[in-house]
C-alpha positions as CSV (number, residue, x, y, z in Angstrom):
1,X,0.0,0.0,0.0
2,X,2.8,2.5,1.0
3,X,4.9,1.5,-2.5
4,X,1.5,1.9,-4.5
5,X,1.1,5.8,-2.7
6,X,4.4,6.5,-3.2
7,X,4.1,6.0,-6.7
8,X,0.9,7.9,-7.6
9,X,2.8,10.6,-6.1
10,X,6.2,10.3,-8.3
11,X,3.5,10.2,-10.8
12,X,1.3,13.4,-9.9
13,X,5.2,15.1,-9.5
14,X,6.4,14.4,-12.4
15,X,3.0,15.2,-14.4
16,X,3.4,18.6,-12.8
17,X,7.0,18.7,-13.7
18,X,6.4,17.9,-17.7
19,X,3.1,20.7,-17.2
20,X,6.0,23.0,-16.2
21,X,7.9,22.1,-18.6
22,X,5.4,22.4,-21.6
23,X,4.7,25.7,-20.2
24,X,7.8,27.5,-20.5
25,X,8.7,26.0,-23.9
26,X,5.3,27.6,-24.9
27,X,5.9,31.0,-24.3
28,X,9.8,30.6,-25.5
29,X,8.3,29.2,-29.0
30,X,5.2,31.9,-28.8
31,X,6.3,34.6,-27.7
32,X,10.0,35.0,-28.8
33,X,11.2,32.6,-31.1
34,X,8.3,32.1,-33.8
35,X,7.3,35.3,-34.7
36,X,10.7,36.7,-34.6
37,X,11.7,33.5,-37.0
38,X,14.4,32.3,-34.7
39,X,15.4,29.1,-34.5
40,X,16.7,26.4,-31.9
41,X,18.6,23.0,-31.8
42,X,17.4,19.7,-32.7
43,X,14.0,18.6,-33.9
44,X,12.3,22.0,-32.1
45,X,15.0,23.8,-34.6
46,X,13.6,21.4,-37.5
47,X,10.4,22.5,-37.1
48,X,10.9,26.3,-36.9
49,X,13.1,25.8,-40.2
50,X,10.6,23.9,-41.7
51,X,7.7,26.1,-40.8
52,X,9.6,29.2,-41.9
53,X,10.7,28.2,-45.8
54,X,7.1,26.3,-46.3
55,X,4.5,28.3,-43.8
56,X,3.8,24.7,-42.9
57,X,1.9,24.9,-38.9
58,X,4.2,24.3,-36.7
59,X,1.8,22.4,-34.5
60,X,1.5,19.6,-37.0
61,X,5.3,20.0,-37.0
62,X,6.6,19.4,-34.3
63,X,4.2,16.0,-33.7
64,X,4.7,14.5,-37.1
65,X,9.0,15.4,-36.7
66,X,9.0,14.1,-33.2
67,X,6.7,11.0,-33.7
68,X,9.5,8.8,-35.4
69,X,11.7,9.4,-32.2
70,X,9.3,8.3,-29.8
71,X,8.4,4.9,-31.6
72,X,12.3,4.4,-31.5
73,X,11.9,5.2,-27.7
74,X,9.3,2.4,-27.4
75,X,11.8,0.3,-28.6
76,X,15.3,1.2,-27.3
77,X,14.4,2.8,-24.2
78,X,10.7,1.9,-22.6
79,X,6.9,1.9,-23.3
80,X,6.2,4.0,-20.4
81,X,8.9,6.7,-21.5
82,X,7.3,6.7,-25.4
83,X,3.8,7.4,-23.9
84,X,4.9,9.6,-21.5
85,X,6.9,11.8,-24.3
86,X,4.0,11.2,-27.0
87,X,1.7,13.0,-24.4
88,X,4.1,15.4,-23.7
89,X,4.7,16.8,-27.7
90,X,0.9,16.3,-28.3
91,X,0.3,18.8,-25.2
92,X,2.7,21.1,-26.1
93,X,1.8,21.3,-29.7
94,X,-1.5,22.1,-28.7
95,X,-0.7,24.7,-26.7
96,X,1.4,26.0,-29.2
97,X,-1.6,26.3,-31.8
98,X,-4.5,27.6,-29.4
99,X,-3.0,29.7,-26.5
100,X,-1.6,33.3,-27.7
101,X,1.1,34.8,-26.3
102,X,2.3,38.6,-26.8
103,X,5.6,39.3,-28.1
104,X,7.8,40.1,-24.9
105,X,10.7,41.9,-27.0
106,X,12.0,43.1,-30.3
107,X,15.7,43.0,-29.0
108,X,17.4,40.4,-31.4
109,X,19.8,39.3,-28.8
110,X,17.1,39.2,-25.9
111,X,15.4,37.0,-27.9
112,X,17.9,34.8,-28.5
113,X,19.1,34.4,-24.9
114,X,15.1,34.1,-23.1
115,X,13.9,32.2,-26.2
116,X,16.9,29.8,-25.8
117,X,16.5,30.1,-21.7
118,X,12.3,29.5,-21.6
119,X,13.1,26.8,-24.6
120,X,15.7,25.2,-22.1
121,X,14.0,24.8,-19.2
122,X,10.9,23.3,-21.1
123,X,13.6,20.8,-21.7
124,X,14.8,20.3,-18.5
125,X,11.5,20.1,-16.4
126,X,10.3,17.6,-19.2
127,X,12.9,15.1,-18.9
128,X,12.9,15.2,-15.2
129,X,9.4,14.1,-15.5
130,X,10.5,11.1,-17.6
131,X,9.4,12.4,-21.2
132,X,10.9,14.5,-24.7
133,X,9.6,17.5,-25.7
134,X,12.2,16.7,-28.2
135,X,13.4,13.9,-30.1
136,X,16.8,15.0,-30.8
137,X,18.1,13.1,-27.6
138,X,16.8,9.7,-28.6
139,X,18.2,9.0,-31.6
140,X,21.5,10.3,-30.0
141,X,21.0,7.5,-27.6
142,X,20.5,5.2,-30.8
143,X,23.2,6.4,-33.0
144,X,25.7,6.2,-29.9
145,X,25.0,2.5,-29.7
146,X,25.3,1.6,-33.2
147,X,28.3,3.8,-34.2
148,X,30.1,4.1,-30.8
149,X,30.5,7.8,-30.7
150,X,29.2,9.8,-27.3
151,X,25.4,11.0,-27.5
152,X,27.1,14.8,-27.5
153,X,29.0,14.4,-30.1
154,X,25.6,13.2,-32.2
155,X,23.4,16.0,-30.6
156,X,26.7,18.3,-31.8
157,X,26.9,17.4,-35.5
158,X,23.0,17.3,-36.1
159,X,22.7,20.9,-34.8
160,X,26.5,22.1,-36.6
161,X,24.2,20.6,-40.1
162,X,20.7,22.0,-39.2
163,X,22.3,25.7,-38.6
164,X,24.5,25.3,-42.1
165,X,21.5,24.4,-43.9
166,X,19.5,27.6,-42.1
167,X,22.4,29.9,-42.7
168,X,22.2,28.7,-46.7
169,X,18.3,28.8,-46.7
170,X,17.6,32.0,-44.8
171,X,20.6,34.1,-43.8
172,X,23.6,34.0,-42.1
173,X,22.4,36.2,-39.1
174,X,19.6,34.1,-38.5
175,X,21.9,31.3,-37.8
176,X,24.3,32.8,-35.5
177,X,21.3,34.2,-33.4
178,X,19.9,30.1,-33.7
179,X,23.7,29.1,-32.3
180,X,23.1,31.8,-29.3
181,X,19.4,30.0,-29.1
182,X,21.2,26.6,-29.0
183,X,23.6,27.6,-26.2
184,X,21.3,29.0,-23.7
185,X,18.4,26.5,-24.3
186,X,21.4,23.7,-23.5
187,X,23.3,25.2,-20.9
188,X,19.2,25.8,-19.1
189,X,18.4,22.2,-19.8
190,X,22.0,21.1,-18.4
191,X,21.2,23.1,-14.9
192,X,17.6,22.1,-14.5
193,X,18.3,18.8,-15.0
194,X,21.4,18.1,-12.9
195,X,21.0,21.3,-10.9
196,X,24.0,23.4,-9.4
197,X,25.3,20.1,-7.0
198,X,27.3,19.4,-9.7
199,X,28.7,16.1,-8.5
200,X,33.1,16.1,-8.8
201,X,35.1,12.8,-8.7
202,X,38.6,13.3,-7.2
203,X,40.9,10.4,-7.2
204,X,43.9,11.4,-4.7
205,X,47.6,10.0,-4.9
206,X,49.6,11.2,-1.7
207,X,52.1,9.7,0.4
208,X,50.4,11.9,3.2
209,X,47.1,9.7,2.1
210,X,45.7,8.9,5.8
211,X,46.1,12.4,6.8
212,X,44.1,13.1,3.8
213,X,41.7,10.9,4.4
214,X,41.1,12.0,7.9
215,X,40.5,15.4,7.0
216,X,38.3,14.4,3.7
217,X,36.3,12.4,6.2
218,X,36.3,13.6,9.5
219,X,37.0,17.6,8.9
220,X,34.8,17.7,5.7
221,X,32.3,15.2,6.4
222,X,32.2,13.3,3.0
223,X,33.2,9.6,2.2
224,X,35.7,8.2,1.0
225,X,37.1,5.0,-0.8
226,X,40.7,3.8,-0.5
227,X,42.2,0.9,-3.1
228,X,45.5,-0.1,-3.2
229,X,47.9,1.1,-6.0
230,X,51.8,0.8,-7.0
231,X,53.6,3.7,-8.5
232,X,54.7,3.3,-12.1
233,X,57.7,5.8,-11.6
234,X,60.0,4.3,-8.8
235,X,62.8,6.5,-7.4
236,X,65.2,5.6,-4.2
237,X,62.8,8.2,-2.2
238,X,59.6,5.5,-2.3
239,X,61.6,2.1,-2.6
240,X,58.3,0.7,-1.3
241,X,55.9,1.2,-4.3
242,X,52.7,0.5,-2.3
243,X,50.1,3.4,-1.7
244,X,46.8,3.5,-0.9
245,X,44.9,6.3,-3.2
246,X,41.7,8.4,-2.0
247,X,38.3,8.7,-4.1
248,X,35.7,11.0,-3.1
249,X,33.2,12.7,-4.9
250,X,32.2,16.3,-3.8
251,X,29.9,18.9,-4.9
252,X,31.3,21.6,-7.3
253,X,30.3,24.1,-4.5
254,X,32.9,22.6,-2.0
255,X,35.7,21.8,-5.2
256,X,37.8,24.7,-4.0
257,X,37.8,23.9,-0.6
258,X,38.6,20.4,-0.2
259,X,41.7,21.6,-2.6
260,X,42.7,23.9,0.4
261,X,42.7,21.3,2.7
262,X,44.4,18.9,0.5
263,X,47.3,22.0,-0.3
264,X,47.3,22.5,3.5
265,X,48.5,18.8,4.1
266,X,50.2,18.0,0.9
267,X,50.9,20.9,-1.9
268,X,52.4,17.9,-4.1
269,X,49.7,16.0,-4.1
270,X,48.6,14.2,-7.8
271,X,44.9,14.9,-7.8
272,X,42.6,14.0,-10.7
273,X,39.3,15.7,-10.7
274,X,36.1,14.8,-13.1
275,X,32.8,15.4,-13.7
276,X,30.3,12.5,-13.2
277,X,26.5,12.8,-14.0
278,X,24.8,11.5,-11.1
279,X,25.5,9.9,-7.5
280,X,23.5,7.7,-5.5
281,X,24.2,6.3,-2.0
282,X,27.0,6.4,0.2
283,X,28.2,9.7,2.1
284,X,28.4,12.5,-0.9
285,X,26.7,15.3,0.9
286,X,28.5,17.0,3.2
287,X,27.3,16.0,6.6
288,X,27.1,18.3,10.3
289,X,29.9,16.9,12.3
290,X,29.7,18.1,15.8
């Protein structure tokens, strides 16, 4: 009984969070980007593009571009993720067609940066929710598979193509403000979906390591993993090549800090620092020590 409330109420959240989402991408499409002619990334781009050399309504659009995607969905990712999505770009296509939206500005560059911005966050608050307001993502997810090359690196090369064909088919300037569109509609999505906790891996080679350790753990309050490792450069200084190395993973927020107390104990320490998606479990968040 408790798991079947607690998942009416992911449910009812994340309905709310893909209403959200279809909300702001509205008002980015209505009342900055389409009748100013500006275009985004991905199959949202497509269908401004399309609508603007053919006057085709961009309603129909952006379900009949999007509909091939979320059939591949069904099949490479789930049945509950296709319907989800399906419902999503029918939703937002409708409110794209019936509700009417004044034009907030006739700044170029304003445009650009809140259409991208509303267009973002649309994004963002949509796949939190579990669905696409945009196919572009799932056939980067397919291509990735196939060909073996990262799902940015897809997302990249489909947009570098769609903004060379608008530069050719409208004007240049058009397609530099669309790049600009592109940025700030992926940098929003980025934030709203993995939020300013930007998780940080550090992976920590000291022979000061237990010191390190204690003050990773006990000062800072976040876990830590130690594995056994053997230098690969040997020198008369370490004739015993054994060492234990540290890995923690930190918030972005608390990066510079742990580096302090790291430089305090050990300024030659060999630290390698990189950015991970998620992280689940464990001690990560920096807990009260008394």
């Amino acid at each position: 009984m408790l798991v079947k409330k607690q998942k009416i109420k992911r449910n009812i959240f994340d309905s709310l969070l893909i209403l959200m989402g279809i909300s702001f991408a509205t008002v980015g499409l209505k009342a900055l980007l389409l009748p100013n002619k500006f275009l985004d990334g991905g199959i949202t781009g497509v269908s401004l593009l399309t609508n603007i050399i053919t006057n085709f309504n961009i309603s129909i659009l952006i379900i009949l571009l999007n509909f091939p995607f979320v059939v591949l969905g069904y099949k490479q990712i789930s049945k509950i993720f296709a319907i989800k999505s399906l419902i999503s770009i029918t939703l937002l296509s409708l409110a794209v067609h019936f509700i009417e939206i004044p034009l907030l500005t006739h700044d170029k560059l304003l445009i650009a940066i809140f259409g991208g911005l509303f267009l973002g966050a649309g994004i963002g608050f949509s796949i939190r929710g579990g669905a696409v307001i945009d196919g572009t993502e799932i056939i980067a997810i397919y291509l990735s598979k196939k060909i073996r090359i990262s799902i940015g690196t897809v997302i990249l090369f489909f947009n570098v193509v769609l903004f060379l064909i608008a530069a050719l088919l409208i004007n240049l300037e058009v397609a530099l403000y669309s790049i600009l569109t592109y940025i700030s509609a992926s940098k929003t999505a980025d934030y709203i979906i993995h939020g300013i906790d930007e998780y940080i891996a550090l992976t920590i080679v000291s022979p000061k390591n237990e010191q390190i350790r204690v003050a990773i753990t006990e000062q800072m309050g976040y876990g830590a993993t130690l594995y056994k490792g053997k230098r690969g450069y040997k020198t008369n200084e370490h004739k015993n090549d054994e060492i234990e190395i540290i890995h923690t993973v930190v918030t972005r927020l608390e990066l510079n800090k742990i580096h302090n107390v790291i430089n305090e104990i050990d300024e030659n320490a060999f630290i390698i620092e990189y950015s991970i998606n998620d992280a689940k479990g464990g001690i990560i968040k920096k807990k009260k020590l008394n």
